[in-house]
C-alpha positions as CSV (number, residue, x, y, z in Angstrom):
1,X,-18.4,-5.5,11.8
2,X,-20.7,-8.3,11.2
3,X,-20.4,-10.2,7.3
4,X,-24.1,-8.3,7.1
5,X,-23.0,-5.5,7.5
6,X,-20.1,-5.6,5.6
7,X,-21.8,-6.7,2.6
8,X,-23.9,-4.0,2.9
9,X,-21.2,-1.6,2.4
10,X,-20.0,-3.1,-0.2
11,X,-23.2,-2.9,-2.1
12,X,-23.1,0.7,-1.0
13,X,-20.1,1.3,-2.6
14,X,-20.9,-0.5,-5.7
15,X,-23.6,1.7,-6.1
16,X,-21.8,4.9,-5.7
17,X,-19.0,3.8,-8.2
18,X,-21.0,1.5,-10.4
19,X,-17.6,-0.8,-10.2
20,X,-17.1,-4.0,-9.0
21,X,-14.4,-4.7,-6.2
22,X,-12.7,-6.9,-8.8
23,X,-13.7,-4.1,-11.9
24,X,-12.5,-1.0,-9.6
25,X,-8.6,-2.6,-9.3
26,X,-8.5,-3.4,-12.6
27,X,-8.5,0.0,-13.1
28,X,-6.0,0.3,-10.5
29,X,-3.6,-1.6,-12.3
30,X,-1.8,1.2,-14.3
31,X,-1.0,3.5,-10.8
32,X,0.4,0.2,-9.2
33,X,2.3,-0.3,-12.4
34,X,4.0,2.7,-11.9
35,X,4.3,2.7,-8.6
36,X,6.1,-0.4,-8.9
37,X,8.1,0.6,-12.3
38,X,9.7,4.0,-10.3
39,X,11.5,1.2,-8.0
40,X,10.9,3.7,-5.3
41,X,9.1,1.3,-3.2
42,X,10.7,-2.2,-3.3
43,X,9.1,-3.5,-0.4
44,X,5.8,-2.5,-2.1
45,X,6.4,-4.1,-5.2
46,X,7.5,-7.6,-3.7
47,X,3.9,-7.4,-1.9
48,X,2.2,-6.9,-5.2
49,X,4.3,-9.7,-7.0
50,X,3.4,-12.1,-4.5
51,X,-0.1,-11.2,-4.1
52,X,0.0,-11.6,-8.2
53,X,1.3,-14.7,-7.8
54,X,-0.6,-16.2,-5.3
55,X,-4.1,-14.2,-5.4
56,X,-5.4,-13.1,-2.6
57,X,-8.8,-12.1,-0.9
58,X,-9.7,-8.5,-0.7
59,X,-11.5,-8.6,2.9
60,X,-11.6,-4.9,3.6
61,X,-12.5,-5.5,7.2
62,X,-9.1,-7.6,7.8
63,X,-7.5,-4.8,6.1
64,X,-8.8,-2.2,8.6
65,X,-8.3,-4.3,11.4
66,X,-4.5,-5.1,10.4
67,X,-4.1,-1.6,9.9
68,X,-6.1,-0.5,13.1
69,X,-3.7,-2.8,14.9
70,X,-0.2,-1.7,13.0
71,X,-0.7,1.7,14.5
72,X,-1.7,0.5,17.8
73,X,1.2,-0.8,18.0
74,X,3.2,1.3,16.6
75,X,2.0,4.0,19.3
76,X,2.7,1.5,22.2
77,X,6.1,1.8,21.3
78,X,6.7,5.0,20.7
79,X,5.1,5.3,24.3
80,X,6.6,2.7,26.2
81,X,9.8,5.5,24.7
82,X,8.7,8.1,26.7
């Protein structure tokens, strides 16, 4: 996706919510918070203390495309299983 494009979503999606990327997770903080307060998901709630931390940049293409390519891989090994 080109950085055109991608901004173009985004201003899509800031018209359908009326929110801000940085005004939408704001108001995500209370469901991490518990999230992260059941202890249920350690590994979850390292990620979030470091990315507290140390800030981070939401790029929601680089999330797809690390996510895209975690499953990829994932089902090349579970293939090269069979």
């Amino acid at each position: 996706m080109t950085p055109h494009a991608s901004s173009e979503i985004e201003r899509q999606a800031l018209g359908a919510s009326g929110l801000s990327e940085d005004e939408w997770l704001d108001g995500q903080a209370p469901a991490m918070g518990e999230i992260v307060g059941s202890g249920r998901y350690p590994t979850f709630a390292r990620m979030l203390t470091t990315l507290a931390a140390e800030g981070y940049d939401l790029d929601l293409d680089e999330l797809f495309e690390l996510g895209l390519r975690s499953l990829l891989d994932g089902l090349a090994l579970r293939l090269d299983r069979l």
